[in-house]
Structure formats: C-alpha cells, structure tokens
C-alpha positions as CSV (number, residue, x, y, z in Angstrom):
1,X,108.4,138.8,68.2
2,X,110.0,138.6,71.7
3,X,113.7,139.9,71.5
4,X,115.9,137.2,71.0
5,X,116.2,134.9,74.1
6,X,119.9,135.3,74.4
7,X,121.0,138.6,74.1
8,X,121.1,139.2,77.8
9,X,124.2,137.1,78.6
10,X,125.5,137.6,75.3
11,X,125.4,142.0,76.3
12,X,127.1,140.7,79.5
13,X,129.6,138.8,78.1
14,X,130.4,141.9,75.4
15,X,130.4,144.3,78.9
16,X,132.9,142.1,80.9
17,X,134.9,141.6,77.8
18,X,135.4,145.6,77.8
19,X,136.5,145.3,81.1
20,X,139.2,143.1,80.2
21,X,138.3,139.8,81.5
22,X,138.9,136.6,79.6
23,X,135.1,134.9,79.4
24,X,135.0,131.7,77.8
25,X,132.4,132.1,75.6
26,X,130.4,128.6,75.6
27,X,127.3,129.9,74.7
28,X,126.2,131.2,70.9
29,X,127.0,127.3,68.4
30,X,129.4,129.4,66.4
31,X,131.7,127.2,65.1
32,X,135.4,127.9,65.3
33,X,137.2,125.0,63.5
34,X,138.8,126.2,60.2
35,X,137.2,125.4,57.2
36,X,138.8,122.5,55.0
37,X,142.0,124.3,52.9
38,X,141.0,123.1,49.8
39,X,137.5,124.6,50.5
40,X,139.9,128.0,50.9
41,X,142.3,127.3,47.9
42,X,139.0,126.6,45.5
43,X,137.5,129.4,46.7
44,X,140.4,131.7,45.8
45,X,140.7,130.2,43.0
46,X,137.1,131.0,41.4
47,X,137.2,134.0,42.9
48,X,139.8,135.1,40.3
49,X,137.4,134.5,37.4
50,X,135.3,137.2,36.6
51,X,132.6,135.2,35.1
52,X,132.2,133.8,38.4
53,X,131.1,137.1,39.8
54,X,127.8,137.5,38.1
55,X,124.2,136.5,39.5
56,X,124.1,132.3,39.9
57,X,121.3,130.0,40.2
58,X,119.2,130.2,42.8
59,X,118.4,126.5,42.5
60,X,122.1,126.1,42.7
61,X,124.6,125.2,40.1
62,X,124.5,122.1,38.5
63,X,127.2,120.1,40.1
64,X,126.6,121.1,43.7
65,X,123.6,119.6,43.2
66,X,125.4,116.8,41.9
67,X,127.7,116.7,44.6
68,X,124.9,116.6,47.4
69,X,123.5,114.0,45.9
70,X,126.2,111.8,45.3
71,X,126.9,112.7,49.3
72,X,123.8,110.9,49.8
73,X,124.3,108.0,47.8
74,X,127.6,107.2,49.8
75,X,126.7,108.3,52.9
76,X,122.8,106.9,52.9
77,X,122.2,104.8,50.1
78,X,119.7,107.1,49.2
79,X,118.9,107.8,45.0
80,X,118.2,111.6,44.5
81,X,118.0,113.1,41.7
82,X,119.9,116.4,41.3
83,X,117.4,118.2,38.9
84,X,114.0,118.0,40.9
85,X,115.0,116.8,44.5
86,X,117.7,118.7,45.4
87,X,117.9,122.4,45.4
88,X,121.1,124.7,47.1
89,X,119.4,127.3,50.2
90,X,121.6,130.1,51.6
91,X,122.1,127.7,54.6
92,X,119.4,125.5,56.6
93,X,118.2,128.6,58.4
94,X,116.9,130.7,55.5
95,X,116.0,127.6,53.8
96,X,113.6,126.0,56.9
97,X,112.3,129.8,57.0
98,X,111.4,130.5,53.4
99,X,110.2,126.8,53.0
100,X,107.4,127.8,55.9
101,X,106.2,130.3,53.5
102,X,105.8,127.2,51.2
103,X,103.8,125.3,53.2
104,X,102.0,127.5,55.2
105,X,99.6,130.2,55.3
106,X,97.7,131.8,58.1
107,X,94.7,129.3,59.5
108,X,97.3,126.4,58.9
109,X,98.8,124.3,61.5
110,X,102.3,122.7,62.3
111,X,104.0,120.5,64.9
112,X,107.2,121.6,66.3
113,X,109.4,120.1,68.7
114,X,110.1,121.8,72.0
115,X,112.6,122.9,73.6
116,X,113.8,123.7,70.3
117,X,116.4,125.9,67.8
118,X,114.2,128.8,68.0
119,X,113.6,129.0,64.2
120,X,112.2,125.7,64.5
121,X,108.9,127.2,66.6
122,X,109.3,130.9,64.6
123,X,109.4,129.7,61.4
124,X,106.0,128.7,61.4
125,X,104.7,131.9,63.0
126,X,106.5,133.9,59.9
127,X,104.3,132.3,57.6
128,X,101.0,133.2,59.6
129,X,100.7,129.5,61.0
130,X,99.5,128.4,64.5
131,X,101.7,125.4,66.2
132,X,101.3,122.3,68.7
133,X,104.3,121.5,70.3
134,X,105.4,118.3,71.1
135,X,108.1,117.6,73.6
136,X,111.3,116.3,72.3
137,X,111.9,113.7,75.1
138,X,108.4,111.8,74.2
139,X,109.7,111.1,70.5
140,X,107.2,109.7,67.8
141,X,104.9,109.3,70.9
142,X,104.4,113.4,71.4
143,X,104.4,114.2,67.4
144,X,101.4,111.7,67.0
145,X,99.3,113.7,70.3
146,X,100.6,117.1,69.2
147,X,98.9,116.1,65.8
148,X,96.0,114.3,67.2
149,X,95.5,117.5,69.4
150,X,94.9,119.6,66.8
151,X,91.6,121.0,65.3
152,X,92.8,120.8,61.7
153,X,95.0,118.1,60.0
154,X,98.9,119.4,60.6
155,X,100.3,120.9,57.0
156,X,104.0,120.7,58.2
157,X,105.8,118.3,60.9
158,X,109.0,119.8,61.8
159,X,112.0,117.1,63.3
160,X,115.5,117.8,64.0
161,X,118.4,114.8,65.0
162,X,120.7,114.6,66.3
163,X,118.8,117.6,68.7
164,X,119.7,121.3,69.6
165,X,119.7,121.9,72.3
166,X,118.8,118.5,74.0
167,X,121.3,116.1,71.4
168,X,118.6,113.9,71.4
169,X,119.3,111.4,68.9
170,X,116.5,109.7,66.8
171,X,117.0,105.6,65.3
172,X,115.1,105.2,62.0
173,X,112.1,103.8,63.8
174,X,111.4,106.9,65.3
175,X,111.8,108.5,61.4
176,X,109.4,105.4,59.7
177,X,106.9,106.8,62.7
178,X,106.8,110.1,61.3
179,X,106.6,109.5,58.2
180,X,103.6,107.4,58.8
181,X,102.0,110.3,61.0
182,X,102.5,112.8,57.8
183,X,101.5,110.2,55.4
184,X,98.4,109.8,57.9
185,X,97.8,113.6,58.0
186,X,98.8,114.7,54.7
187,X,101.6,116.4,56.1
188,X,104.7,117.1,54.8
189,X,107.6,116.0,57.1
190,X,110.7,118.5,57.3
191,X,113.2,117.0,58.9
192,X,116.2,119.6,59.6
193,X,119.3,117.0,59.9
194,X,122.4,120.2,60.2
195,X,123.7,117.9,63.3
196,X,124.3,114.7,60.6
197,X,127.8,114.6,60.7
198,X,128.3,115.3,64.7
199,X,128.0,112.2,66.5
200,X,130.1,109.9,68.6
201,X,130.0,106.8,70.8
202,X,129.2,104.7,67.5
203,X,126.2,106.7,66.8
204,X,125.5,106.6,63.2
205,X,122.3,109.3,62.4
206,X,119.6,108.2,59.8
207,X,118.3,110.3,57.5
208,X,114.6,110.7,57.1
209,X,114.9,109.7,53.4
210,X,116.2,106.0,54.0
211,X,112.8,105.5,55.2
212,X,111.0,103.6,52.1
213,X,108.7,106.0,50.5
214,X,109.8,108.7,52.8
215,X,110.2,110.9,49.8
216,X,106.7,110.9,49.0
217,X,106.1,113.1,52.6
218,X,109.6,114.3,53.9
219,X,111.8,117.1,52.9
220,X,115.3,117.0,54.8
221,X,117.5,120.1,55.2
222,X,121.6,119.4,55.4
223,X,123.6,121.9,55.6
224,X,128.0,122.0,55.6
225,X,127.7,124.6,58.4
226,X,128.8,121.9,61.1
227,X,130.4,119.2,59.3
228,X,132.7,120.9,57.2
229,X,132.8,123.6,59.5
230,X,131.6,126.1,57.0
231,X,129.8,128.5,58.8
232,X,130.2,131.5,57.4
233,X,129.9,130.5,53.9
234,X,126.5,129.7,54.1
235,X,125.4,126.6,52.3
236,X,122.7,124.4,52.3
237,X,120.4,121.9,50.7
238,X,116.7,120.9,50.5
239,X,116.3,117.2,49.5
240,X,113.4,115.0,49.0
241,X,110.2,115.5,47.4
242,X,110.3,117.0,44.3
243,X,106.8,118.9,44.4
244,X,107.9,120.4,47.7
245,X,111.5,121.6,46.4
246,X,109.8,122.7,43.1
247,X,107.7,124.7,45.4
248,X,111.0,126.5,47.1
249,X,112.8,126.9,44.1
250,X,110.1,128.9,42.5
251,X,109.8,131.2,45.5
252,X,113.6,131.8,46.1
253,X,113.7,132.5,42.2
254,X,111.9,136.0,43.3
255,X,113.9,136.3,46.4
256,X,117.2,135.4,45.7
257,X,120.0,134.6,42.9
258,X,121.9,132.3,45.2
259,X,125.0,132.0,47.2
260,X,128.2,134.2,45.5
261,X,129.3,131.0,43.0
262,X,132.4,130.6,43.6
263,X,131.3,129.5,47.1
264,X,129.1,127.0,45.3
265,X,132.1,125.6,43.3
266,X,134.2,125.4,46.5
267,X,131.4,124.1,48.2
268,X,131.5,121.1,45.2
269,X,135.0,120.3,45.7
270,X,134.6,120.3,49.2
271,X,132.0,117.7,49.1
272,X,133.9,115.6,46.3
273,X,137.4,115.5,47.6
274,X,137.2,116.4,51.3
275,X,135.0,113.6,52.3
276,X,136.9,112.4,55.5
277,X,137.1,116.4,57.1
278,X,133.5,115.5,58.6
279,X,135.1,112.5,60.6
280,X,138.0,114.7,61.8
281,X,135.4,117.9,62.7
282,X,133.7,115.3,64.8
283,X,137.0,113.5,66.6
284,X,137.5,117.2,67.8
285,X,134.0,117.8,69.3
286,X,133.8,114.4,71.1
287,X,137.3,115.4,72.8
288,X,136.1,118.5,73.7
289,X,133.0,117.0,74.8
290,X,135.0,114.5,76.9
291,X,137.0,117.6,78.6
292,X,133.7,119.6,79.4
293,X,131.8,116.1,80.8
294,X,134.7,114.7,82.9
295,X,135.4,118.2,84.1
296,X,132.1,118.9,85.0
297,X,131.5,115.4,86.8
298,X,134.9,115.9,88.8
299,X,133.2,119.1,90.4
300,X,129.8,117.3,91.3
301,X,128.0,118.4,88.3
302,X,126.2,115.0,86.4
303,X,125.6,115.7,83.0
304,X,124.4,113.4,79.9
305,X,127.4,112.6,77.7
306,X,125.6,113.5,73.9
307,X,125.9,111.0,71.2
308,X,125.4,113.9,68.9
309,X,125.6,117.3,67.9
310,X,128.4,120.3,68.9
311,X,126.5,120.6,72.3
312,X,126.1,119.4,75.9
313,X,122.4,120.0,77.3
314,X,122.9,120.2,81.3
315,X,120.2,120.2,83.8
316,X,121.1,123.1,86.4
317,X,122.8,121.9,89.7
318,X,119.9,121.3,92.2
319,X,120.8,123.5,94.7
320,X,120.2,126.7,92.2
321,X,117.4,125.4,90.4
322,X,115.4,128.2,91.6
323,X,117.3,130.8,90.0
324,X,116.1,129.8,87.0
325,X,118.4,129.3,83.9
326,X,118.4,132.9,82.3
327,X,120.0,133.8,85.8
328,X,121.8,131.1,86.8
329,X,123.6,132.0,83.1
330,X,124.2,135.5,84.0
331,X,125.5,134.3,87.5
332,X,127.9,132.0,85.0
333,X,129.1,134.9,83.3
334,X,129.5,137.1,86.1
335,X,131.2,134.9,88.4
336,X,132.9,132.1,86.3
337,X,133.5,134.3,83.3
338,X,131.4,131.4,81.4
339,X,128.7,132.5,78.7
340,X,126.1,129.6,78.2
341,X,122.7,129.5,76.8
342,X,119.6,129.5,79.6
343,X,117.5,126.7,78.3
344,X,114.5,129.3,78.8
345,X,115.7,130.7,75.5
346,X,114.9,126.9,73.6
347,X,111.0,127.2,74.5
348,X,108.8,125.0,76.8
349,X,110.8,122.4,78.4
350,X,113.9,124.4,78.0
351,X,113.2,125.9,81.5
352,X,116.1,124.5,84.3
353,X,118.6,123.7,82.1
354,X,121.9,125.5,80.1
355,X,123.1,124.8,76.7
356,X,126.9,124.4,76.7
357,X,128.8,125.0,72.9
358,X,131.7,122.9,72.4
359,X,133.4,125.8,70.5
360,X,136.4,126.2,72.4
361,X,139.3,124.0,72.5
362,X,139.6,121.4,75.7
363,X,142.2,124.1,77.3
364,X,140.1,126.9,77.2
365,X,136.9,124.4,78.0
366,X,139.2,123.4,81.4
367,X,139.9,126.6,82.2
368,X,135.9,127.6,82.0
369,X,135.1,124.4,84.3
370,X,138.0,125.6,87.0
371,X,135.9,129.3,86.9
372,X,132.3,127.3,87.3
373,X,134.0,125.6,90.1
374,X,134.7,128.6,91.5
375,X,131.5,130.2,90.9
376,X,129.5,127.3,92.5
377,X,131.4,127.3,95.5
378,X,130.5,131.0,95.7
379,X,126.9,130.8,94.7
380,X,125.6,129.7,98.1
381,X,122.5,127.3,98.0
382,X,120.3,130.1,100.3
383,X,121.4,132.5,97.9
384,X,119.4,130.4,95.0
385,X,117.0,130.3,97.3
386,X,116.6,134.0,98.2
C-alpha cells in the first residue's frame, strides 16, 4: 500500500498550525455541521440504560432496519424488506471494504471508477482482486469498455453518485445501463450513494434500486454520515439483494457485534422524526458552495458549480498546471494558508486538479479565497514553469 495520498498537506497544515497561523482547512470531507439534537438527546437518553451497553446485532437492530427502509419507501418508492435486504455496517467505508471480501477473491476482477474515493480502487485490492478502471467522465460508456477489456467476466462493478471527488451526478439511465452491464456479466453492482442527500440546483439523485429488477444485481450503500451530518457516529446500510447482504451479515457476524446500540436507536429516531434535517444540511452546503464558486470566479478562477455532493472539483489555474496538484496544494497551504486535496491523490484522472471541502462556513470560505488571491498573485507563471 502507498502511504495515504494526502498526508503531505495535511503534515503541513498540522506544522503551520503550530506556528500559529490560521489555515482554512478545505481539504480532508470532515463534516462539521452539528448532528440533529434529537439525534444527541436520544442518544443520552439510551445511554442511561444499562441494557443498552451490552454486545448488539451485527445485522443491526430491528427497527433501524425498519427505519432505513421505510427511508426508502418515502424517499424512492423503493419496497425493501428489513429482514433480508437491509443490514446496519459501521459506516459505508467498512461496509464497501468488508463487502469486497464478499465478493472477491484473488484471480477475480472488478471495475472501479477513477479518479475516485480511494477505497473505492483499494477495496478491491484488500480482497486479492485485480481492477479495470473506467473513467468517471465517460459514464455507462467507460464501465461497459472497462468490462469488455477484461480477460474474465467482472465479479463486482463499483459506482458512486452524486461523485467524490468530481460531483459527477448520474440520471437513472446511466444506473438502468449498469445494471444491464452486471446483469450481462454476472456481476454484482455496488453502487455507494453516501452523497444522496447532497445536491442542489433541482438535482434529485436516483438510487440504483428504482431501476426495475435492479435488486436482482445491485447492492447500494447509504450512509447518515453526510446527510444527517453524523460523522462520527458511524452508521451505515447495505440494501438490495438479499443473497449479497446475507453474504455480509454472515461475515461481519465473526468480525463484529455492531455499532454501540444506543447509537443505533438514536440513529432510528433520527431517521423517523428528523426527516427534513437532510434538506437543511444541504441549504447550508449549496451556500457555501455559492461563496467558494462566486469567490473563486471573481479572482479569475472558472470552476464547475456541483449539483452534488459536499465538494467543488477544480481544474488547476492554467498558468501552474505544471506544478502538478500535490504541489500546487502545498503552494496553497504555504502561501494562502488553504489545505485542499491534490487530485493526484483520487487516482488516474485525478492528476491537474484540487478537491475543495465545503466544511467551513461562507466567512471562513471568503477569507481562504482572499488568501488564494494572494497566493496566485504571488505564484508567478515562470515560477510554475521552473
């Protein structure tokens, strides 16, 4: 395994903090909205019960697994049912990961997008697998000739929309196409959807399961890490096919008893009563967007407005293309006090680009364009080009 991609700026960052300066720290999606009170208040709550502190279900307790599902009847119009299609993972992350060792096994094969959430491409590797990757920006188009390029049949197709770190957003047609390419392949379909409840403009993002029959191939992973802004608490879901989930549940029965229950019964509530916080975690990261877009364009620098997700994906200014984005980052730090992601760090594709995190508020994310402005009139073009 290579270090991780982004521990260079995020050392930097750490070092100028110790030397007192104020970085805006754009970089690592940590989000910092508070979780919904009555999340808080439940948790207390069921904290205070000592039969709540032994060993819970791995699987997850019965009505979370209620709850998600009923999320998805309102929300998608999807049927699921809570005893063999849905099953509670200690967030999408460990659940994506352990569900590789599912599906895989060394000789196998898997298509992953790129640039891409690193676990995305790693996941695979974990399990001993070898993977094709198809570029995000040619959609169903570059997941059929990652496939078809292939020496074996693909046993796992791995999508993620709304996108990190592009925010490309997906339509259902795109979804009914991979479906049909796993169906095609035998594949299963694992479609990691944590961005579902971050998107703007009108945007509305599908899940892979309102595809008809798209539970016969496709496992999706949702997660309240974004939406809720529940982070910390770690809590997600594996929906969909019920031979795959029975397949993860009987694996994470040796591996795990579950996430501490009272954050499964605060999680519940949170679903049941607390379905509007979503709309309101979004409101916030579209004006934050707005602040960091409008600033940015104000100083010269043209990014993509994202429909989705809790980032903005920005192709480096063209005069310091050649710096490449894991220095043009540290530049950032250095001379704007601004920590970003280098794009390098996403995989192929990711090169000449920077991943901004909307997890600041708009004043701080004004103050961090004022200090790129800075830096960029600073960072002479024949410097990049030194």
């Amino acid at each position: 395994m290579p270090p991780y991609a982004f521990a260079a700026v995020d050392a930097l960052k750490q070092e100028l903090r110790r030397e007192g300066r104020d970085v805006v720290d754009l970089g690592f999606g940590n989000p910092d909205i508070a979780s919904p009170t009555i999340a808080v208040e439940k948790l207390r709550e069921a904290a205070g019960k000592a039969r709540n502190h032994r060993y819970s279900a791995s699987r997850g307790i019965p009505k979370l697994r209620e709850a998600i599902c009923d999320l998805y009847r309102r929300r998608f119009g999807v049927e699921l049912d809570p005893e063999t299609q849905a099953l509670t993972t200690i967030g999408a992350k460990e659940g994506l990961t352990h569900l590789m060792w599912v599906l895989l096994e060394p000789g196998d094969t898997a298509v992953v997008p790129t640039p891409s959430y690193p676990i995305h491409q790693f996941a695979p590797f974990f399990a001993g697998a070898a993977v094709a990757r198809a570029p995000v920006a040619g959609g169903a188009e570059a997941l059929e000739e990652a496939a078809a390029s292939l020496p074996v049949p693909p046993r796992a197709i791995v999508l993620s929309y709304p996108h990190n770190p592009t925010t490309a957003c997906a339509d259902l047609e795109l979804l009914e196409r991979a479906v049909a390419l796993a169906r095609a392949h035998g594949a299963v379909l694992v479609h990691d959807f944590a961005y579902a409840d971050i998107a703007f403009d009108g945007h509305e993002p599908p899940s892979v399961l309102q595809v008809p029959g798209a539970d016969e191939v496709a496992v999706e992973l949702y997660t309240l890490t974004k939406g809720y802004s529940m982070a910390g608490w770690r809590v997600g879901f594996l929906l969909g096919n019920a031979e795959v989930v029975a397949a993860l549940g009987r694996l994470k029965s040796y591996l795990d008893y579950g996430t501490f229950q009272p954050i499964q019964i605060a999680a519940t509530v949170t679903m049941n009563e607390a379905r509007e916080y979503p709309n309101e975690v979004a409101e916030i990261y579209r004006g934050r967007r707005d602040a960091l877009c409008d600033g940015l364009a104000r100083i010269g620098w043209e990014v993509e407005r994202p429909r989705g997700t809790m980032f903005v994906w920005a192709p480096i200014p063209e005069p310091y293309v050649s710096l490449g984005s894991h220095e043009f980052s540290l530049r950032l730090a250095r001379e704007a006090f601004v920590a970003v992601s280098p794009g390098a760090g996403f995989g192929e594709g990711g090169e000449g680009f920077v991943r901004f995190a909307l997890v600041e508020n708009e004043q701080r994310i004004r103050q961090a364009v004022r200090g790129i402005r800075r830096a960029l009139a600073e960072l002479k073009p024949q410097t990049a080009l030194a």
